[in-house]
N, C-alpha and C positions, 0 to 999 in steps of 0.2 A: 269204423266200428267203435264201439261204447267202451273206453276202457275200464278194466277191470283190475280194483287193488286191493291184496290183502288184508285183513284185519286189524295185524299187529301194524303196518304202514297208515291206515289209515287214522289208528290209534295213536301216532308218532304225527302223524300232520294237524290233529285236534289238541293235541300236548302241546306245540310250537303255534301252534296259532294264539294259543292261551297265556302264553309266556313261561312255558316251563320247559327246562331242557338248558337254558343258556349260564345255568351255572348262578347261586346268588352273588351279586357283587359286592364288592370288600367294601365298596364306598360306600358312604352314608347315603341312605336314601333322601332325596331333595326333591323339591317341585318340577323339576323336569323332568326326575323319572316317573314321577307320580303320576304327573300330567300324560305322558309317555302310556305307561301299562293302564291308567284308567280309557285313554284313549282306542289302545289296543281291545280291551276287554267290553268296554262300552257300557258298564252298569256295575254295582254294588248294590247286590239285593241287604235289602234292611228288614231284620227282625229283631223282635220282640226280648227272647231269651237270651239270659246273659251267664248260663252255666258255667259257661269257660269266658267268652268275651262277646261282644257283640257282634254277628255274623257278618255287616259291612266291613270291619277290622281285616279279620282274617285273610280272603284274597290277597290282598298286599302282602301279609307275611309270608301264604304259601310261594307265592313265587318269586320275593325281592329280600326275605328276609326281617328280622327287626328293624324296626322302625319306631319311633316314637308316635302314638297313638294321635298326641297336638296335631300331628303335620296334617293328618286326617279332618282331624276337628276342624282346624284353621282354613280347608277347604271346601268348608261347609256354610261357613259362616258371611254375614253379611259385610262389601268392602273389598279392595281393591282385590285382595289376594285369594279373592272366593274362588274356586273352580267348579264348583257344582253345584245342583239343586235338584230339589226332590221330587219326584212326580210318581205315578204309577206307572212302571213299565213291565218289567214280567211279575215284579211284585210293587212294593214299594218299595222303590231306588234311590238310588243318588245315580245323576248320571252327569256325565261332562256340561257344561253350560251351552255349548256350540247342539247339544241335541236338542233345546228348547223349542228352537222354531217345529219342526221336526213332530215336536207331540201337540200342537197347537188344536190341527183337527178333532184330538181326542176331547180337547177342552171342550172345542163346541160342540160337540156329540155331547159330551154329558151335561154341559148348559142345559139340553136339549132332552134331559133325562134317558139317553139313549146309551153311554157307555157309563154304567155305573153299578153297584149292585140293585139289585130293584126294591128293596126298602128302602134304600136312599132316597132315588128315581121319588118313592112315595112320597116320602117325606118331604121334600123338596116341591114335591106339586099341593099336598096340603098343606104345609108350615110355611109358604113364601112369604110371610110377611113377617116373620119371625126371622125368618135366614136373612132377609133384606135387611133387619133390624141388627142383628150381628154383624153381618159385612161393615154398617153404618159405624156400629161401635170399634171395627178394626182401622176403617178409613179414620177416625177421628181417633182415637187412644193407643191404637196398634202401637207394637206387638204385642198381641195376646195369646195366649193357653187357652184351653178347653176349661182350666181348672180356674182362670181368674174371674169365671163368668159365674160361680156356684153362688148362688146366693144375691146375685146380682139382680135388681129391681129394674126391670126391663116395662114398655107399656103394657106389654103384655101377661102382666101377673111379673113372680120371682122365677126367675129361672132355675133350671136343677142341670147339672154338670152333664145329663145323658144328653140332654136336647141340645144345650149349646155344642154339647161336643158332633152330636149328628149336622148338624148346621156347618160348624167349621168342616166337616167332612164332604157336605154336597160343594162348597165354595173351593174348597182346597179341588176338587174333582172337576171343577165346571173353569179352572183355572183363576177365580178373581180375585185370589188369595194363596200364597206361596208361604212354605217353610221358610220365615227368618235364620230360626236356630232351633236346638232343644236344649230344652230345661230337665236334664237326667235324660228320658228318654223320651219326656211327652215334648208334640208340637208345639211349637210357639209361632204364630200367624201374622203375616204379615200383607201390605199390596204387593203384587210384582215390581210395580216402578218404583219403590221403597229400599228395596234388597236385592234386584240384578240387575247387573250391568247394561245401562243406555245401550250400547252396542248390540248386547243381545234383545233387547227388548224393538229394539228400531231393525231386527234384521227381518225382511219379508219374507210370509209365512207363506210356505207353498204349500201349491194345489195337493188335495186328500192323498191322491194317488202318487204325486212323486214323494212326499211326505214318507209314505210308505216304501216307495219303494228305496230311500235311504234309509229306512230301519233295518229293511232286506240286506240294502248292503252292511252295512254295521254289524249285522247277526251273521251274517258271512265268513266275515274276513275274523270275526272274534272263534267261528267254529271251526275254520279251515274246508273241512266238510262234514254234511250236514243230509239231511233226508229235509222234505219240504215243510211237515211236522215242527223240526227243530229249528228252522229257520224261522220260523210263523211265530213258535211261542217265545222263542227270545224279547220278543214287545208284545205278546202276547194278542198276535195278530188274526183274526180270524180264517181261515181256510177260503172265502169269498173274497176277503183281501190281499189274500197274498197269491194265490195262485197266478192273478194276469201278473201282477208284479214281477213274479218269481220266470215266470214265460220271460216276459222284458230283458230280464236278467241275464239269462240264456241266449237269449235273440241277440243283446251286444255282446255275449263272450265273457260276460264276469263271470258267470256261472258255467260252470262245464258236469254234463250231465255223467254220471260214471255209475260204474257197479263197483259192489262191498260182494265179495266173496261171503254166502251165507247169510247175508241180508237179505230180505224178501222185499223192502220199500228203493227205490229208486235214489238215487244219492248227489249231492251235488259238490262240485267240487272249484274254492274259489280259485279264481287264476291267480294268482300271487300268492298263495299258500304254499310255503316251503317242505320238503319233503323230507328231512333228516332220515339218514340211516341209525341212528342211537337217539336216542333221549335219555339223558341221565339227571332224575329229578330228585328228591327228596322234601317231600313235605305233608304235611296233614291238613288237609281239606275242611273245610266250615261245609255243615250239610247244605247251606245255601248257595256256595262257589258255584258259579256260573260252568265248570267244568262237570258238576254233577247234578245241578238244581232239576235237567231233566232225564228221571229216573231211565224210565225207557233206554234213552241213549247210553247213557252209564252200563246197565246190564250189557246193551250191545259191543260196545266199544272196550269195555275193562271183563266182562263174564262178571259182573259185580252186581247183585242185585241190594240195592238200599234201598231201604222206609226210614223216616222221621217215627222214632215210638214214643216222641214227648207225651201223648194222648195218651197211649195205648197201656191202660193198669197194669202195674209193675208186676203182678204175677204173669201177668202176659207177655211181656217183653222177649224178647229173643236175644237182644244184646245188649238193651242197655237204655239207658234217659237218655244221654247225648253222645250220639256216636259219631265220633268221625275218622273218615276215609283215611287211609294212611299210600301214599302214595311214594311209591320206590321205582329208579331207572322208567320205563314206560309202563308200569302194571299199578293197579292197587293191590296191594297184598296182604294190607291187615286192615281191622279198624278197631278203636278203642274208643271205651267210655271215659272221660273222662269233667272233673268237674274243679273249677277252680278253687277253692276256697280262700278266699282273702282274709280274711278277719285270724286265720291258723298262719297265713304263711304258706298254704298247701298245694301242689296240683294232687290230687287225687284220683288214680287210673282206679278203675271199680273192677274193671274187663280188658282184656284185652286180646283178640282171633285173629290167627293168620286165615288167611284165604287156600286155599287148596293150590299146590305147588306153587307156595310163597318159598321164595330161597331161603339159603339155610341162614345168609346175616337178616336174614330180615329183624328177628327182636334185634340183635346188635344196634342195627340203626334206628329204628323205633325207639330206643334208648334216647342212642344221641338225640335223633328231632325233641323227643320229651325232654330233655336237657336245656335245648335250645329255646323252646316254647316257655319252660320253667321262667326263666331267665328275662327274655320278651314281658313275661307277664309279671315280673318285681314279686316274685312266691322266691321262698327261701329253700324250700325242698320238694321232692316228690314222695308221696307216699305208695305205691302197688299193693293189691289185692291179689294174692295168686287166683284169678277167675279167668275163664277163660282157654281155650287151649295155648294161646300165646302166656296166659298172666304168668306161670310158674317159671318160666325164662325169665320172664323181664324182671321178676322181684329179684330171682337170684343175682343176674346181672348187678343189679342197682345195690345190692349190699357187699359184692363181692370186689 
C-alpha cells in the first residue's frame, strides 16, 4: 500500500533535503562546503534586483551562514578554481560545472529556435547574419558585454546595444557562447572552450532523455519530496518530458510514490531522503531560494502563501517591495520587508508580519537573524519602522 505522510514530516524531509536543520557551522565557509551545498541544492537562481543583495548570494547564507560574498564570485569566474557556469535552468542560474553535459540538448533545441522565448526564436531566424557577425566578433576580441558593442561599426550599418544585446542572447541560449564573468551585473561573453574546463567540455553528451532524466534526479534529491509539477519545473522541464522520465524513476526505485495528507496531487518521495524528527533552522529566505522559488509548493508545505510585489504599485502592495520569508525551527513564521541601504550604513526593515500562530520568540529571533544579516552585509546599524503586526516588537526590541 501507498504510504502516507504527514504534512509537518513531509515539511521536515523538504527542509533536510535543502540543507537546513543541521545547525550553521562555526567554520569558515570553504570550497568544499560550497562545492558540498551547491551540489546538494543544484542551482542558484540569479536575479536582477539588489534591494538587499543579489538573490544568487542568499541561499548560501540561509543555510551555511556568513560567508564572504569573493568565495561566490571566485566560483564563477574563469580558471582553475571556477566551479560553475551559467545557463538557463529554472531561471537564469549558476549551476555546478558537472551539470553542463546535462543541459546540452537544451542548447540544440534552441540552436533550433525551438527552446527560447519566441522573439528570440524571431530574431535569430531574421537577423542571422548579424548574430553570425557577433559571434565572429566574440570568437576574434572576446570577452565581450552587450554594452562594448554600442556604437560599434559593424558591416551591417552601427549597431545599437538592444540588437547586439538580442544577439548575444540567442548565442548565449543556442550555447556558442558562455558567461565569462560579469561586469556589475551585466554579461560579459565568451566561447565555451575559452572559459570551462577541458574536462567538462570533452565529457559526452547524453542522449535528450537520460539528459533529462538526471535533471529529474537532481531535482529529487534537492526536494526530498516532491509532486511531478515540482520536479519538472526545477529545470523547468516540460510535462511531455518529464512524465516517461519520472515513470523510469519509479520503475528503478529512486522515486517512491507516496501520499501528503491533504494534498490532492500524487507525491514522490526520493529514497535517500532523510526523515528528521525536528528541524531547527533559523534564517531568511531570498524570494528566489530554491526552497520557495515555487510558489504553489510553499503555500502547500509551510500554509505560507507568497507573491514577488516588486511590479505591483506600491499602493497595491500587501507587504511590501522586497519581502522575505523568515524561516524558524520547521515553519515560516514571518516575513519582512526589508532593503539595504549602503551608501547610509543601514539595513532598513519598512514591515515586518508574523504569520498566524508564529510563536511567541518569534520577533526575538527575527532580531537576532536581522543582527546577523546586518553584520554579513558590512551595514553599521539597522533602522525598524513599526509597520506591520510584527514591526512594533521588533523596534521596541532593537532600542531596548
Amino acid at each position: 500500500m501507498k504510504e502516507t505522510l504527514s504534512p509537518a514530516l513531509a515539511r521536515r524531509i523538504a527542509l533536510s533535503a535543502q540543507g537546513f536543520g543541521g545547525g550553521r557551522a562555526k567554520a569558515a565557509l570553504d570550497r568544499r562546503r560550497l562545492s558540498r551545498t551547491l551540489s546538494r541544492i543544484g542551482l542558484l537562481q540569479i536575479d536582477s534586483v539588489s534591494a538587499v543583495v543579489r538573490a544568487h548570494y542568499m541561499p548560501l547564507y540561509s543555510r551555511l551562514g556568513p560567508y564572504p560574498l569573493s568565495l561566490l564570485d571566485e566560483a564563477t569566474r574563469p580558471g582553475a578554481r571556477r566551479l560553475l557556469f551559467e545557463y538557463w535552468a529554472h531561471e537564469a542560474s549558476f549551476l555546478p560545472l558537472e551539470t553542463y553535459p546535462l543541459l546540452r540538448w537544451r542548447m540544440e533545441k534552441a540552436a533550433r529556435g525551438e527552446e527560447m522565448y519566441r522573439t528570440l526564436a524571431r530574431f535569430g531566424r531574421e537577423r542571422s547574419d548579424f548574430v553570425e557577425e557577433i559571434f565572429r566578433e566574440v570568437e576574434t576580441h572576446g570577452p565581450l558585454a552587450a554594452s562594448d558593442m554600442e556604437g560599434h561599426k559593424g558591416s551591417g550599418g552601427w549597431w545599437g546595444w538592444s540588437d547586439a544585446k538580442a544577439a548575444f542572447e540567442w548565442l548565449f541560449w543556442a550555447g556558442r557562447v558562455t558567461t565569462a564573468c560579469r561586469r556589475g551585473f551585466e554579461r560579459v561573453y565568451d566561447l565555451p572552450e575559452r572559459v570551462l574546463p577541458r574536462s567538462i567540455l570533452d565529457t559526452p553528451v547524453p542522449a535528450t532523455a537520460d539528459a533529462q532524466r538526471e535533471l529529474l534526479r537532481i531535482s529529487a534529491r534537492a526536494h526530498g519530496i516532491a509532486t511531478a509539477a515540482c520536479l519538472r519545473d526545477y529545470f523547468r522541464l516540460s510535462a511531455t518530458e518529464a512524465a516517461p522520465r519520472i515513470a523510469e524513476l519509479v520503475e528503478e526505485g529512486e522515486l517512491i510514490p507516496v501520499a501528503i495528507k491533504g494534498w490532492s496531487r500524487q507525491a514522490y518521495l526520493h529514497r535517500d531522503a532523510r526523515r528528521p524528527r525536528r528541524v531547527e533552522a533559523r534564517a531568511l529566505l531570498a524570494p528566489f531560494d530554491p526552497l520557495v522559488f515555487e510558489r504553489d509548493r510553499t503555500e502547500n508545505l509551510f500554509g505560507f502563501r507568497y507573491r514577488i510585489e516588486i511590479y505591483t504599485p506600491a499602493a497595491k502592495r500587501r507587504y511590501g517591495y522586497y519581502v522575505l520569508p523568515f524561516l524558524l525551527g520547521d515553519r515560516i513564521v514571518a516575513r519582512v520587508d526589508l532593503r539595504a541601504d549602503r551608501g547610509a550604513g543601514v539595513l532598513r526593515v519598512h514591515a515586518a508580519y508574523a504569520e498566524q500562530g508564529a510563536p511567541a520568540e518569534t520577533a526575538e529571533a527575527l532580531l537576532a537573524e536581522l543582527e546577523q544579516f546586518r553584520d554579513w552585509l558590512n551595514l553599521d546599524r539597522i533602522e525598524i519602522i513599526p509597520a506591520g503586526n510584527l514591526g512594533p516588537a521588533l523596534a521596541d526590541m532593537l532600542v531596548s
